[in-house]
N, C-alpha and C positions, 0 to 999 in steps of 0.2 A: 884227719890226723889220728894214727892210732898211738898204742902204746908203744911201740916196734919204734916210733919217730923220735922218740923221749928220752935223753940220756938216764940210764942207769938211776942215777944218785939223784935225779928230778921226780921220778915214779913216788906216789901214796904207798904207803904201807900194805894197801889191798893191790897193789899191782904185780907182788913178786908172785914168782911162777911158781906153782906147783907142781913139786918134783913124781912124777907117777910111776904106781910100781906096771913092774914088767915080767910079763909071763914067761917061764920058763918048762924046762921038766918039771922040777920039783913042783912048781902052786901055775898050772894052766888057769886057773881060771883065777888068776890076780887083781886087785882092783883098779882096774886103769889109773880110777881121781877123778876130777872135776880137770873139764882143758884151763887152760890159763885167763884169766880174764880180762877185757877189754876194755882201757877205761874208753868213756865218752868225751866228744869234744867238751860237753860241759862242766865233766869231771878237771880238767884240768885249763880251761879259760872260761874265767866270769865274766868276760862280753858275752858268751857264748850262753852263761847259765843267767845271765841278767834278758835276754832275747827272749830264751824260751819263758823264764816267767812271765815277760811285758806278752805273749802272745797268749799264757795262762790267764793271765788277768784278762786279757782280752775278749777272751772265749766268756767269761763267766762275765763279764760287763756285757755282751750282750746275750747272755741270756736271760739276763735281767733286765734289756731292752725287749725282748720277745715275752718277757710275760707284763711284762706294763702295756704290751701291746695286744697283747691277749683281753686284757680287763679294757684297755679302748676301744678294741673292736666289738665288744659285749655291749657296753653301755652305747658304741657311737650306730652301727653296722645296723638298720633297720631287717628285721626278720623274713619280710617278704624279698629283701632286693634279691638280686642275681648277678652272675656274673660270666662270660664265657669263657673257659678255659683250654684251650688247643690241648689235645687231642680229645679233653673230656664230652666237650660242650658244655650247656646252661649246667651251674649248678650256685645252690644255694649260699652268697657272698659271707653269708655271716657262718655258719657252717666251715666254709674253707678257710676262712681269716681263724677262726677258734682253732683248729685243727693244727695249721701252719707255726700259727706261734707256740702253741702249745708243747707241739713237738719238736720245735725250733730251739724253744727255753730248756727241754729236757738233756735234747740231745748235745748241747753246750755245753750242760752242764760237765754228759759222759766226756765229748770228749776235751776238755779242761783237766778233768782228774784222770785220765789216761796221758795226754802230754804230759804233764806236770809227770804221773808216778815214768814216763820213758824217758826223761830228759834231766829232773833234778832229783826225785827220790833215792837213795841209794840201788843200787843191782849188783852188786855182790851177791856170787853165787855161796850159799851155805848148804852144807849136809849134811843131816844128822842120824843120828841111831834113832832106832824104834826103840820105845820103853813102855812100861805098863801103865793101863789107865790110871791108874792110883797113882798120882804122881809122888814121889821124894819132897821133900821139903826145899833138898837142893836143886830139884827140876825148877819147883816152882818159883824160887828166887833166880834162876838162870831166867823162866821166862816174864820177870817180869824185870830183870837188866836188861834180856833182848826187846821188851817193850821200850824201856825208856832208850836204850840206842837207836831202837825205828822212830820213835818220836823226834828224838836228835837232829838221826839222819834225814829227815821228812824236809827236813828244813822250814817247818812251819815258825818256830819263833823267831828266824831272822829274814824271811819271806813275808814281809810285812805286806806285802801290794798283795800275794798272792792270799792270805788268808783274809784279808779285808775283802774283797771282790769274791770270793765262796762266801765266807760267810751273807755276804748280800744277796747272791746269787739262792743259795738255800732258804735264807729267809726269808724272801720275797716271793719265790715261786708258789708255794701255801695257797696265796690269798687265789689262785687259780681256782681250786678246789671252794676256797669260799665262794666264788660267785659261780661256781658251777651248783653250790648245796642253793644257794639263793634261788635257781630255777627250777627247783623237782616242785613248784607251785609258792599256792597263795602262804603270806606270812599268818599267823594262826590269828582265829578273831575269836573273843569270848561273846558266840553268838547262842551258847546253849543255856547261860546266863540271864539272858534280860529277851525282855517282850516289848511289844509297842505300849505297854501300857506305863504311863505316868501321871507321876502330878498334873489332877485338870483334866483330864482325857474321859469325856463322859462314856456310861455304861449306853447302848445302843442295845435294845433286843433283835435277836439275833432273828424274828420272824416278822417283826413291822417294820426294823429297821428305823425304830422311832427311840430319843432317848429316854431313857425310862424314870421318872419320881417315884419315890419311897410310895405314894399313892397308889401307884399301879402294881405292887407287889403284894400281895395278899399272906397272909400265914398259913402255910403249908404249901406253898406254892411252889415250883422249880422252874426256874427262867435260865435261857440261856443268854447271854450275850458277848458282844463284841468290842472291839476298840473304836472308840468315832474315829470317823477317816477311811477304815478300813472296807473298801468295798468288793463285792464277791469278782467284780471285772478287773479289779488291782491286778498286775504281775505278781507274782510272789503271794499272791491272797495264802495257798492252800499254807504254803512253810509259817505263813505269821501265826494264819489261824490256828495251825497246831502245838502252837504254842500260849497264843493269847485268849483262846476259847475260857471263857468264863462260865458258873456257873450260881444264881444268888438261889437263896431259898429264908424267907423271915420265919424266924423263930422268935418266940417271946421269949424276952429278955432274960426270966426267971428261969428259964429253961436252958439257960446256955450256960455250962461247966467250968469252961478256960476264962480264965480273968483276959488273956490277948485276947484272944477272939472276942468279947464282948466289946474291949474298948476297941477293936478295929474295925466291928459294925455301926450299924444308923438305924437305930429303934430295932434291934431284933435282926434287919437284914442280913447277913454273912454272904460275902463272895470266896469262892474259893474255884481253884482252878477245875478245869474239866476233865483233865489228860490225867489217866490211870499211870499211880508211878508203879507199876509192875513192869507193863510191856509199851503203854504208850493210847492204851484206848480211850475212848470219849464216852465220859459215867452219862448215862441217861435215866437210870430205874432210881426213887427217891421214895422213901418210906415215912408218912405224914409220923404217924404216932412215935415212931422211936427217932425220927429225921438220922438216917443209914440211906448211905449213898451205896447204890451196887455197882460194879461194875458187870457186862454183861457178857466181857470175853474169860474171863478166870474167876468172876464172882467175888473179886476183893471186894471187901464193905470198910466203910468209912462213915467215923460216927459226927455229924455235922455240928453238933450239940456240943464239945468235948475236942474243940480243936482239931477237928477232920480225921482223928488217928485211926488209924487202921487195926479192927475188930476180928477181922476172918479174913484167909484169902492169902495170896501171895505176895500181894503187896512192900515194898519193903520199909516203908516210910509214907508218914500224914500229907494229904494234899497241901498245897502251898495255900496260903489264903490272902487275899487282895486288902489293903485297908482304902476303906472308903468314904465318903463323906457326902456331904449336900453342899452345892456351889450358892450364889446368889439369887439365883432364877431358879432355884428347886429343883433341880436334876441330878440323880448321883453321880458320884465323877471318881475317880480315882484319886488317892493321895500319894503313887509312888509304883512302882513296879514290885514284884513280888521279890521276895527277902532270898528268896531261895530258887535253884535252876527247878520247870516246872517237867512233870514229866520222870521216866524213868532214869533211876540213878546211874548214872557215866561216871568213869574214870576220873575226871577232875573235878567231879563233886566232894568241897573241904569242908 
């Protein structure tokens, strides 16, 4: 049904013609206008605009079935299955299902909001003049009346189905992207934080592989050790040990600066870590008389006497130090894991 079929006095207000001017001698080149405009069937029967909405809502109800199915197929769709596809052949079932709804959910959406703007949105042709970027005051209130008459005309506040079903439709498609950010890997672990080493977990040296008593430490001595448990055939031995590598050395009592360090040692012993916080190396060189830890890749020194702080060198910060104690059978053991991340300082060191 066009506009041609419609009496007269039944036509909208945007239906009257527009009278166009006509070239002659005098102005050849006259402005024809805009042709006459057409209403639509929906413009003049609401069965007609009540249809295209239920298949607006339609569209956007399921594309909001296509991305709930998008998130089922992720969680349900095992990674290795397959599936055949004519003309494709094998291809990856979880792959095509993601892909499918994906774009399934999108493209609903487009065209939802393409029916909807060809069938209910206003289409009155308008023309305007050019004016300068600087708009008038009166520009600006012209366009923001022609905002709120496109708002109007949208028909969103009495299109109650159809802006329920978008707004679903947009809200929901989102959680796509979340369970796509869910797989760029593992969820974060505060693994640069903590060592195998706790409460209870005796010192083992690190070359008899025997646990060690405050007897077997001497003053001026440099021992290394380990975590009980940890054995050099473990998986994962190299990642622990670079982190839980210990180092004790006894000093007399009198001789130690820091009030913590004293009360975190056992008669003079001190642990503290092995791993150079500059770049990550393993302090081996130990100086009896001034007890100065070297390290042997950049030469940072570390005063062991003085709360491990760092004397020379690049270092940026004192080794972490272990507190330790004697269990019931006389073996040192640890009282907790180190206070602080061991090793050089990273980005989520607070």
């Amino acid at each position: 049904m066009s506009s041609q079929d419609i009496p007269e006095e039944n036509l909208p207000a945007e239906a009257e013609h527009h009278v166009p001017a006509v070239a002659d001698e005098k102005n050849p080149f006259a402005d024809p206008g805009l042709p006459p405009h057409e209403l639509r069937v929906q413009d003049i029967d609401e069965r007609a605009a009540k249809r295209s909405e239920r298949t607006v809502a339609f569209l956007f109800t399921l594309s909001m079935l296509a991305t709930a199915g998008f998130i089922a197929s992720y969680v349900a769709i095992p990674k290795e299955k397959s599936i055949f596809v004519f003309p494709i052949g094998h291809i990856n079932a979880l792959n095509f299902a993601l892909g499918l709804t994906l774009g399934g959910a999108l493209f609903l959406i487009g065209a939802g909001a393409v029916h909807w703007a060809r069938t209910l949105m206003s289409d009155h042709e308008i023309a305007d003049e050019r004016h300068p970027i600087a708009a008038e005051p009166e520009v600006k209130a012209k366009v923001l009346a022609d905002f709120r008459q496109g708002a109007e005309e949208s028909a969103l506040g009495r299109r109650k189905l159809i802006r329920t079903t978008m707004f679903g439709a947009l809200a929901l498609f989102p959680l796509s992207g979340v369970v796509l950010l869910r797989d760029l890997g593992p969820l974060p672990e505060d693994k640069l934080r903590h060592t195998l080493w706790k409460a209870g977990k005796l010192l083992v040296n690190m070359n008899t592989n025997e646990p060690l008593r405050p007897s077997d430490v001497a003053v001026g001595s440099l021992t290394f050790c380990k975590p009980e448990g940890l054995e050099e055939h473990d998986h994962g031995f190299q990642n622990e040990i670079a982190k839980a590598a210990l180092m004790i050395v006894r000093i007399q009592p009198d001789d130690i600066k820091d009030a913590r360090e004293l009360e975190w040692s056992h008669d003079g012993i001190v642990a503290y870590s092995k791993i150079c916080t500059h770049v990550g190396c393993p302090i081996s060189l130990y100086e009896q008389q001034t007890h100065h830890v070297l390290c042997p890749c950049h030469q940072s020194t570390f005063d062991l006497s003085d709360g491990a702080r760092v004397i020379f060198g690049p270092a940026g910060h004192a080794l972490p130090q272990l507190r330790i104690g004697v269990n019931d059978e006389g073996y040192l053991e640890a009282l907790g894991d180190f206070e602080e991340p061991v090793g050089p300082a990273f980005w989520e060191r607070g």
